[in-house]
Structures are given as structure tokens and as C-alpha cells.
C-alpha positions in Angstrom: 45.9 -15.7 -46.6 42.7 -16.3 -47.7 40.8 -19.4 -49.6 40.8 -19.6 -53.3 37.7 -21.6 -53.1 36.0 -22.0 -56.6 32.9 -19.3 -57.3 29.4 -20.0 -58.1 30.2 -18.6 -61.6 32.9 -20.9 -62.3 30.9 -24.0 -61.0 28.4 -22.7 -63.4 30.6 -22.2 -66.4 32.4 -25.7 -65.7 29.1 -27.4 -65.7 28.7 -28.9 -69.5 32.4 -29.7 -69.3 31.8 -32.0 -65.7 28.6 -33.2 -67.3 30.6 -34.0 -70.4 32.5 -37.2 -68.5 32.8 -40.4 -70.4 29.7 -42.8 -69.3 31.9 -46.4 -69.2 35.4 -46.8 -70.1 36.7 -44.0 -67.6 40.7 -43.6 -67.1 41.2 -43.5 -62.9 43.2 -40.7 -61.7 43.8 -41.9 -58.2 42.8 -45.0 -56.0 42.8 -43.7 -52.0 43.3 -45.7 -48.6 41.4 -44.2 -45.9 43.0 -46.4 -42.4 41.6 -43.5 -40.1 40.2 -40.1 -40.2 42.2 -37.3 -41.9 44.7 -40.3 -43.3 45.0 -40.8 -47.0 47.3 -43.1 -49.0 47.6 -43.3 -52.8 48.4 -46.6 -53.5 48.8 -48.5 -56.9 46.6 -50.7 -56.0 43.2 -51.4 -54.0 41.7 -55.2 -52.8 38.1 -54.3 -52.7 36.1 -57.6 -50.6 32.4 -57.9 -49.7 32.7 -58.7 -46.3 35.8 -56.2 -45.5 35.6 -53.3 -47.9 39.1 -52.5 -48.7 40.7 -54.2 -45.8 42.6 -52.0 -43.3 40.5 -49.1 -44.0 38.0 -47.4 -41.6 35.2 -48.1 -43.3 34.6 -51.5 -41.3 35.7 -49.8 -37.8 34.0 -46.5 -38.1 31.5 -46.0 -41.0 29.8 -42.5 -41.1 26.5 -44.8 -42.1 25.4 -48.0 -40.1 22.7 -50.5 -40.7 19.9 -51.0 -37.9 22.1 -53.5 -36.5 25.3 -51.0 -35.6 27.3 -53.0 -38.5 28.8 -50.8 -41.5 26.6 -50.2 -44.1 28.1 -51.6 -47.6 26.1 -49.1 -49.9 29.1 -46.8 -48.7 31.8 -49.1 -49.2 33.5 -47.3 -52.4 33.2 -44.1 -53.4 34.0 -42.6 -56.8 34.8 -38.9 -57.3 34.1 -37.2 -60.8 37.9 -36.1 -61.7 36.5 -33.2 -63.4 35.1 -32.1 -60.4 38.1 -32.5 -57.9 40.0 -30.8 -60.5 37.5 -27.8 -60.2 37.2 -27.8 -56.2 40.3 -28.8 -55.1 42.8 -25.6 -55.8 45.1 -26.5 -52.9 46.9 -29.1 -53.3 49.3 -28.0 -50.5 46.8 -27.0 -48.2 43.7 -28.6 -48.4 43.9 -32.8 -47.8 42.8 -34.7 -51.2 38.6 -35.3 -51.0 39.5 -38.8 -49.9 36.8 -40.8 -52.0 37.9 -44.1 -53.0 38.4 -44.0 -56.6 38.8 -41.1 -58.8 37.6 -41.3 -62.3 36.6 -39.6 -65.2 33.1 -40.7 -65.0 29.9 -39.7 -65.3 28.1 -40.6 -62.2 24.8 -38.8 -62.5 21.6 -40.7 -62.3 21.0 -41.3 -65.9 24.7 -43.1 -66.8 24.7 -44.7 -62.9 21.3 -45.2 -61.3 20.7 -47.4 -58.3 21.4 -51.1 -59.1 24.3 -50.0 -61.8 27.4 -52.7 -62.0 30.7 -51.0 -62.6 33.7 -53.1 -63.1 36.9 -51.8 -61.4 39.7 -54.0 -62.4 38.8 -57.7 -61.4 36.1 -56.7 -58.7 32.3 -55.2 -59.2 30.4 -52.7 -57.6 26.8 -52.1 -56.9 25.5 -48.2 -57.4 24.0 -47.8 -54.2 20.8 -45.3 -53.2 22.6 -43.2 -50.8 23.5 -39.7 -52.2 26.5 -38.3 -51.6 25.7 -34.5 -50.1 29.1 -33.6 -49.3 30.0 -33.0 -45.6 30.6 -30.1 -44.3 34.2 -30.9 -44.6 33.7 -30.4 -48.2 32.3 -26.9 -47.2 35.5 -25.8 -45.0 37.9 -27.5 -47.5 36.4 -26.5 -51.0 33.8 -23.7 -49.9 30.5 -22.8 -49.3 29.7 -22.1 -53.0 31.2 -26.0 -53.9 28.9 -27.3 -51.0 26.0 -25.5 -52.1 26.4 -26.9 -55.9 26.2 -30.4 -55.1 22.5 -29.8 -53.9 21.5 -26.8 -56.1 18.2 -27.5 -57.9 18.1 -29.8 -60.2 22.1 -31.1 -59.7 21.4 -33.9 -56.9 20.5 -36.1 -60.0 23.6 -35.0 -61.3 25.4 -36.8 -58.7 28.2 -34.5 -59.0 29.7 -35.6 -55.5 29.9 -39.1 -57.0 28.9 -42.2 -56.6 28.5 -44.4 -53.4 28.6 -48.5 -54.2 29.1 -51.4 -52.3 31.6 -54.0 -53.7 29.7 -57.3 -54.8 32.4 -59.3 -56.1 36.0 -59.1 -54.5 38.8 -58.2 -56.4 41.7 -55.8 -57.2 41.6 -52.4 -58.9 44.5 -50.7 -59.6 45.4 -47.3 -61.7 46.1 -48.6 -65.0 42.4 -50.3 -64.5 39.8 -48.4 -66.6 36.1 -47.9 -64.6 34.1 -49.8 -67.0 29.9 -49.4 -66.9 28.6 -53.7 -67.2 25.2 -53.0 -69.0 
């Protein structure tokens, strides 16, 4: 059987209604634990920590991203998926494993709402906007398609941070899914 991956046409078409995500005060739609590679839990709830991450996940173990020094590199710590756009990729739900990012919200995560520096309150801990764009892996080319890859760096759309958001956590806390994604201006 072959992929229902999304077309370049219906990434096109969806665009205004992705771009339309709230800018603070964004439901979450699922909160993932990552402890290895291909492994994903939806929990409740997350403990997000500055020095760990969210303990237990492979993040501290084996980052895709490393300092100078070989140690984990926080700007990665948390990553938060559009929902708008999982909803558009992600057509198998059977088939195809969940994107994996840390949080899901209905967020706005392009540069204007989120640039570098941006504080984002998730539940009782904060996170840090980091500088390091998200260009989807070529897992999200085998699992979503080429034409879902190749959106995410079309002209003009890496601004649109349409992959998400990468942040480091800068005060520890718990989020959880009732929690709201709230932008701290």
C-alpha cells in the first residue's frame, strides 16, 4: 500500500489556517517522553529541570546536538510542535510513530510571535526560545513525505518556524495537559 503523505497543494492551501495559531494562551494536545530512540510515551504530565531536561529521557544520554564540550546542548531540550501542523502531516496514525516533539500545542511558533530569547511558561516551569531551527530530519521525510520535508525550508517558511520551536528549560517545573502554553512578554 502506498503513503498518503500530504501534497504540496494541501500544504499550500493549509498554510493561513497553520499560520492562524493562537500567539500565547495555546491549549496542548499532547506532552511526549522520549527514553530512547523510536520510544514515545504520552504521559499526563512532564518535570522539565535545567540541569536534566525531562529526566529519564534521551536527551541528556544521546542528544542529536552537543556543545564543544561533548555535553548535551540545552537549546534542544524541549521541543514544541504546531498541532495544526501534525494534524496536517501526520495521516497515519496506525502506521507512522507520533513526530515525537516534546510538547504539542496550538501555537504559533514562527519568528515573529517566538524569536530567540522568547519566555514561554509551560505549567510551573519556563522555557527559553532557542536559535537552533528545527529543519526536520529526514525521518520527517520517510514518515510524513518528501513534499512535508521540503515545506519546512521552502522560501520564505523557515521564519515560519513551522517545524516548531526548540527551547531550553530555564526554570524547573511541571507541565501537564490541562496546562495552557502561555507567551511571558
Amino acid at each position: 500500500m502506498l503513503p498518503n503523505f500530504v501534497t504540496t497543494e494541501e500544504l499550500s492551501v493549509a498554510l493561513p489556517h497553520v499560520l492562524a495559531a493562537p500567539k500565547t494562551d495555546a491549549p496542548i494536545h499532547s506532552l511526549c517522553f522520549r527514553p530512547g530512540f523510536n520510544q514515545r510515551q504520552f504521559p499526563e504530565s512532564l518535570t522539565l529541570t535545567v540541569t536534566g531536561g525531562v529526566p529519564g529521557e534521551r536527551w541528556l544520554t544521546q542528544p542529536w546536538l552537543k556543545l564543544p564540550d561533548g555535553q548535551p546542548d540545552p537549546a534542544i531540550q524541549v521541543s514544541i510542535l504546531p498541532t495544526r501542523v501534525m494534524d496536517l502531516v501526520w495521516r497515519d496514525r496506525e502506521g507512522t510513530p507520533q513526530p515525537g516533539d516534546t510538547i504539542t500545542a496550538d501555537l504559533d511558533c514562527g519568528l515573529d510571535n517566538l524569536p530567540e530569547g522568547t519566555l514561554i511558561g509551560a505549567g510551573t516551569a519556563v522555557l527559553r526560545v532557542s536559535s537552533v531551527f528545527n529543519d526536520a530530519c529526514v525521518k520527517w521525510k520517510v514518515r510524513y513525505g518528501q513534499a512535508a520535508k521540503d515545506w519546512i525550508v521552502a522560501p520564505g517558511h523557515p521564519d515560519l518556524r513551522l517545524r516548531g520551536a526548540l527551547c531550553s528549560i530555564v526554570k524547573d517545573g511541571e507541565v501537564r495537559l490541562t496546562d495552557r502554553l502561555q507567551v511571558l512578554r
